[in-house]
C-alpha positions as CSV (number, residue, x, y, z in Angstrom):
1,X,0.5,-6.2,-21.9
2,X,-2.2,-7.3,-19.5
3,X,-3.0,-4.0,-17.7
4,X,-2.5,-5.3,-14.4
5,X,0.8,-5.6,-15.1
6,X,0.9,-2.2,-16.2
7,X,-0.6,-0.8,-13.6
8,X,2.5,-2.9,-11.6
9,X,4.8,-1.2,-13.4
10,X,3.7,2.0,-13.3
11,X,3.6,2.6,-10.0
12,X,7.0,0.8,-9.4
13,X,8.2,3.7,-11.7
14,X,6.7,5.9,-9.4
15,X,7.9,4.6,-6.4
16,X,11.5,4.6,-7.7
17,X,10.9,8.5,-8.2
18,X,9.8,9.0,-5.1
19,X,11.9,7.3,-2.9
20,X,11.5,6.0,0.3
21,X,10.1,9.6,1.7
22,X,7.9,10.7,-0.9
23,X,6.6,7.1,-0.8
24,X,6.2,7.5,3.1
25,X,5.1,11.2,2.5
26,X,1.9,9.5,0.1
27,X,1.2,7.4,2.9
28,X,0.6,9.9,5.6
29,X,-1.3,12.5,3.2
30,X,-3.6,9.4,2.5
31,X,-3.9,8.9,6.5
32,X,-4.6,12.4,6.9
33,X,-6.9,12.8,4.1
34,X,-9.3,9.7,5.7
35,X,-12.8,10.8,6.5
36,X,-13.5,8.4,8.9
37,X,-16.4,7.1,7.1
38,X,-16.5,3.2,6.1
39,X,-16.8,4.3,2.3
40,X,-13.3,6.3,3.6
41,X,-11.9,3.5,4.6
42,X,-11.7,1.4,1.5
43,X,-10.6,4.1,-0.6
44,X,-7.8,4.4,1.5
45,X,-7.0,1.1,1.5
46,X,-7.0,1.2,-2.4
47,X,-4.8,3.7,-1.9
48,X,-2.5,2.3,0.6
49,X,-2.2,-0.7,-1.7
50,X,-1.4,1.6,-4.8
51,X,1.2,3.0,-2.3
52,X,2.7,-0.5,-1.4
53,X,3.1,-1.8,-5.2
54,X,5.3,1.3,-5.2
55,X,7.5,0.3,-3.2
56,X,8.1,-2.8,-4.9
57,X,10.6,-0.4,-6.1
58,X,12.5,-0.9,-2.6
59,X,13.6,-3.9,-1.3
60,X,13.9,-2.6,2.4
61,X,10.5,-0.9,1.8
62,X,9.2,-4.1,0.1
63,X,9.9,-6.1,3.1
64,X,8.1,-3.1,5.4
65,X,5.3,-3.5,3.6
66,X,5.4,-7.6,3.8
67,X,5.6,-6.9,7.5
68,X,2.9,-5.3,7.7
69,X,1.0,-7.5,5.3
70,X,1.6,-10.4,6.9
71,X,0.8,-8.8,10.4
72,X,-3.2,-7.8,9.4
73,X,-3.3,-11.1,7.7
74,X,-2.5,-13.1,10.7
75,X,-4.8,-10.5,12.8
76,X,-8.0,-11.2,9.5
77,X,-7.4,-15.0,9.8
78,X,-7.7,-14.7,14.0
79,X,-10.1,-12.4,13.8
80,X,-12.7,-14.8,11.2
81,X,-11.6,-17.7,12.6
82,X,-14.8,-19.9,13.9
């Protein structure tokens, strides 16, 4: 199995354990845990996404998550925009 599909199914395991608190629980600890720093930042993003492959596990979380997805997207693509 390729391991990124692993990884995928992993953490969908682990977001149907949690549930749609303890996934939102992960979430804040991660906020809350940020240093500030810009090293900080990607980790948490790494995290955030291991977070949102979780809740692949959730179809009304799923589409949370594709909200919010497609909202920084649309803010990257204005923001790079030349």
């Amino acid at each position: 199995m390729n391991l990124s599909l692993k990884w995928h199914s992993e953490l969908k395991h682990c977001g149907e354990k949690l549930g749609r608190v303890g996934m939102s629980e992960r979430v804040i600890a991660a906020v809350e845990d940020f240093d500030g720093s810009y090293k900080g930042a990607m980790k948490l993003a790494g995290r955030l996404k291991a977070i949102s492959q979780m809740a692949s596990s959730d179809v009304y979380w799923r589409e949370q998550v594709d909200d919010g997805y497609h909202l920084e997207r649309r803010k990257g693509a204005d923001g790079v925009a030349s």
